[in-house]
Phi, psi and omega in degrees: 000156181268134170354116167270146189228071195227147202271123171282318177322278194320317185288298189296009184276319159309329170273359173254301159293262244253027186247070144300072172286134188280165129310029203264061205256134165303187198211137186074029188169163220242142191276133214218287167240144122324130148183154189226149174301304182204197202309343215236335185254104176196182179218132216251131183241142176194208144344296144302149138250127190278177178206125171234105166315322216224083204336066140105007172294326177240137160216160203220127184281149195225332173204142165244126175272153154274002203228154164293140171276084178284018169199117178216146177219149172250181163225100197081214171256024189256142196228126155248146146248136152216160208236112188223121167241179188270013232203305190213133173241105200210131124335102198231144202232124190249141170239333188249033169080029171056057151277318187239149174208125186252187178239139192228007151188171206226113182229165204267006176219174190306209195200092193276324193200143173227126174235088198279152180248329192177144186337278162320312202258128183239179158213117202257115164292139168223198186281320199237023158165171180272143202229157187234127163210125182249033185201014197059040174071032150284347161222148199217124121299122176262106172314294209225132168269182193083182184287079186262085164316326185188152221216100171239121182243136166239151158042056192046309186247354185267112189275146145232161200179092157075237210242059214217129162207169196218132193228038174238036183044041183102358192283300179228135164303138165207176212270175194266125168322328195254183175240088158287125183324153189281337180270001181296165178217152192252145171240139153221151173217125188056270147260016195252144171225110160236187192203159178202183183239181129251063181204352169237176178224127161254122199193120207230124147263004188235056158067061186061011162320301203232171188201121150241161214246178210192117140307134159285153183279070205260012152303337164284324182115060106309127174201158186062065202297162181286303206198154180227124139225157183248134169285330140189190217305335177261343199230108174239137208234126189223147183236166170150167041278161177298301221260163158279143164080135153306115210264354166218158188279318184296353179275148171284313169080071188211135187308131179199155192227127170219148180255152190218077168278030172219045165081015143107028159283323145232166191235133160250133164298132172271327181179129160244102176256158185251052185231108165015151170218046137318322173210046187201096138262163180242087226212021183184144210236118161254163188225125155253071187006150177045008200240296201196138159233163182228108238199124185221132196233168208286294192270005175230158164216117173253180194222162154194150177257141151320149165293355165295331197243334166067158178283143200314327173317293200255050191238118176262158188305121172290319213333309173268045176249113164229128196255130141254153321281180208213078057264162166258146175232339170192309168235137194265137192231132205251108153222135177267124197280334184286291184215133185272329197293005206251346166319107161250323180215172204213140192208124177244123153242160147344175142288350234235351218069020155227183199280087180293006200162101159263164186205140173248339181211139188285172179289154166307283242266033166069031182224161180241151164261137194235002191287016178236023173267149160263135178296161218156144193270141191198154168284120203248118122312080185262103178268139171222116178058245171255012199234154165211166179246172181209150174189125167279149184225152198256146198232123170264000000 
């Protein structure tokens, strides 16, 4: 995941005003993974791999398999898959939105995780250990034995990898203070690295030296978490259950997303369903800082926005929005290509979300004076009729 530059102020703003989780679960098929380029482009994997230009309102069958996809990530435009059947565990790989694709490696245990680096050089979590290849599996190195679930490279050269982290880009290992279960997934946002089990949440600022530990709430009925992120050391957001079927007869076993803004100390539900999850885990978070989260679950993908971008119901195309000039030193001039007279309000936030300059009515010659922002990058919320619009501008 990409750096988080997220806020508590901006998050709980969101979750308060604007925290409208949308629905945008593809139809027909059951969701295994998720992952997006950025807020508006990504693919949703199962049976199929789906495709949405426009963060998940529309999606487009792109393939269908016979066998389920459990584990996909892209780089670019290089697309993996992996696929475990009792029979066969292979890789299979696309560069052209999977009109053509072959399989390009066969491995003799499941397939936990692909973390590609480059065209060539990947890295495979499986059941029995972490794998290397700098040459597209014409050759294989085995890192780490064991169970390796999830594979996170920070700051170029630092891996974590099951209950392992490395900080000569793989070259040598060394075990994690803490045990984090071999099936737990790594998270990170800014220095922060957490991790979990199922029954602790683990979260390291200094990039896993030291560790502190967290009970999952599992006295609420949380249990097994999917995914963990901290958005920073107090304000966290954890989904799950991991698994399909009751993986203990005490869990109830119901899909839930919950928030914690005092360092996982107490928990608010964010979202709950009260349906079994025989066939409804929740199990993984993509977060685009100031923008989108995304929340995936096998039969649901909910979505939800920041106040910068407000939700897809009432967001119309910027295209024909243009802020001149851009960067700005004072006064910023606003044209709308459909109708500029059609402007009812004007909304400037922060990088932070929040709001500095509102406006109700433009100057005749279309410009705002901004000249009293301290520089900085910032957001223009232009409402026209039922609809606004957005677009950023740089304040020098």
């Amino acid at each position: 995941m990409k750096k988080l530059l997220f806020t508590f102020v901006s998050f709980a703003l969101f979750i308060q005003a604007f925290g409208q989780w949308v629905d945008i679960s593809p139809t027909g098929d059951q969701i295994t993974k998720l992952w997006f380029k950025n807020s508006q482009e990504g693919f949703a994997a199962g049976h199929k791999i789906q495709y949405t230009n426009n963060g998940g309102q529309n999606w487009t069958e792109l393939e269908y398999f016979n066998e389920q996809i459990e584990v996909y990530t892209c780089l670019n435009n290089n697309c993996y898959a992996g696929i475990n059947t009792i029979t066969n565990k292979y890789i299979i790989y696309s560069s052209d939105n999977w009109i053509t694709y072959d399989t390009i490696f066969q491995c003799s245990s499941q397939i936990n995780c692909i973390k590609p680096i480059s065209i060539n050089e990947i890295f495979v979590g499986t059941y029995n250990g972490l794998l290397h290849t700098n040459d597209g599996f014409i050759t294989i190195d085995t890192l780490l034995q064991g169970t390796i679930s999830s594979i996170l490279n920070i700051q170029d050269s630092i891996f974590f990898a099951g209950n392992y982290r490395s900080f000569d880009y793989g070259l040598n290992w060394t075990p994690l203070s803490v045990g984090v279960n071999s099936f737990g997934t790594f998270n990170s946002s800014n220095n922060i690295v957490s991790g979990f089990d199922f029954f602790t949440i683990y979260f390291s600022g200094d990039y896993g030296t030291t560790w502190s530990t967290y009970p999952v709430p599992t006295s609420q009925g949380y249990f097994e978490p999917g995914d963990v992120l901290f958005l920073d050391s107090l304000n966290i957001l954890a989904c799950g259950p991991r698994y399909h079927g009751n993986y203990s007869i005490m869990e109830p076993g119901y899909q839930y997303l919950i928030l914690s803004t005092d360092g996982a100390q107490t928990w608010n539900p964010v979202f709950y369903q009260t349906t079994p999850y025989d066939t409804d885990q929740m199990n993984s978070f993509v977060y685009f800082p100031n923008d989108t989260i995304f929340v995936c679950g096998s039969n649901k993908v909910l979505r939800t926005y920041s106040p910068l971008t407000n939700s897809p119901e009432q967001f119309s195309d910027n295209s024909d929005l243009n802020l001149f000039p851009n960067p700005v030193s004072n006064l910023l001039t606003i044209y709308n290509k459909n109708n500029t007279h059609d402007i009812f309000t004007i909304i400037i936030y922060n990088n932070h979300g929040n709001i500095v300059k509102q406006i109700s009515t433009l100057q005749p010659d279309n410009t705002v004076n901004v000249i009293d922002l301290p520089a900085g990058i910032y957001l223009v919320k232009i409402s026209a009729k039922d609809t606004f619009k957005c677009k950023r501008f740089v304040k020098l």
